[in-house]
Structure formats: structure tokens, C-alpha cells
Phi, psi and omega in degrees: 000316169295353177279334194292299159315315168278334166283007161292268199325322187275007177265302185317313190302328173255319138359274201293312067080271169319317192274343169287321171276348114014265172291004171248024153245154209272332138341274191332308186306306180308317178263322182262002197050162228247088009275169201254130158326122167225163163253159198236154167310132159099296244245164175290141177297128175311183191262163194257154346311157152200200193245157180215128151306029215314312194210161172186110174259128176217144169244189186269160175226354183069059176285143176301280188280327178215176205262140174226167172207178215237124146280155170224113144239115189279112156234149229243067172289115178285128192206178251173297165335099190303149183085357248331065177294335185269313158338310169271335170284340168311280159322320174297339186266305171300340171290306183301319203284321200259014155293293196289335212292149160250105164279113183280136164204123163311079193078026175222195182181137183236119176265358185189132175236000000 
């Protein structure tokens, strides 16, 4: 149970981590707005484009000295723009802000994005 509990947490932790380069990047900005539309549970969907968390899977990687794990974050751009052109340029600008990013994680570390 407690391992479950910490791979929450290291979901949450890279979630936010990601959604902070994110909103400090000014591409990102440009296309998802200031501050930028994500969609949330629950909550009414933002005005479009905007961003989705869609799916996000972690295994175990069997770390030696400390515990790691392996992430999939599938995201998702909504977009309202027929062909969807605006959608991959979007998604294509968020691939980019988050190929470089230095990831802040309160107790994680992400070693490779």
C-alpha cells in the first residue's frame, strides 16, 4: 500500500512539475493562454484550445538504492479548428517546452523526459 502511495505522489509531483514549465513558457502561452487552459476533473471545460492530462501510467523501473519508476504521459490538445492544425501546433510547442525542461519535484527527481 505504501508503495501506491508514493507512486501517486510521484504522479502528482510530475504532473505539476510539467504544468509549471508549462505556464512559464511564452510559446505555450501564446497558443493555450495566459494563464494556460488545462482541463481539470470535475471541473467545466476551459475555453479552446486547451490542454488534457489524458492518461498518465507509471511502473515500477526496480530501483537499487532508491525507489524509481518508469512514466507515459499521454496529453491531449482540444481544439475546435477544423483539420486540426492548431492542435499539433500546439502539441508540437509543448513537446519542445518539455524536451529541455528542468523539472522542480518537491522529494522526486525526473531523470530523463
Amino acid at each position: 500500500m505504501a508503495q501506491g502511495a508514493a507512486v501517486s505522489g510521484a504522479e502528482s509531483a510530475l504532473e505539476s512539475a510539467m504544468l509549471a514549465v508549462l505556464a512559464a513558457n511564452e510559446e505555450v502561452k501564446a497558443l493555450l493562454g495566459d494563464p494556460v487552459r488545462v482541463a481539470e476533473i470535475g471541473a467545466p471545460l476551459p475555453a479552446y484550445p486547451y490542454l488534457e492530462i489524458a492518461r498518465h501510467l507509471s511502473e515500477s523501473a526496480g530501483g537499487v538504492d532508491a525507489e524509481a519508476s518508469e512514466h507515459r504521459v499521454d496529453i491531449v490538445i482540444a481544439s475546435r479548428d477544423l483539420g486540426g492544425a492548431q492542435a499539433k501546433e500546439a502539441l508540437a510547442t509543448v513537446r519542445s517546452a518539455l524536451v529541455t525542461a528542468e523539472l522542480v519535484m518537491d522529494g522526486w527527481r525526473c531523470v530523463l523526459l
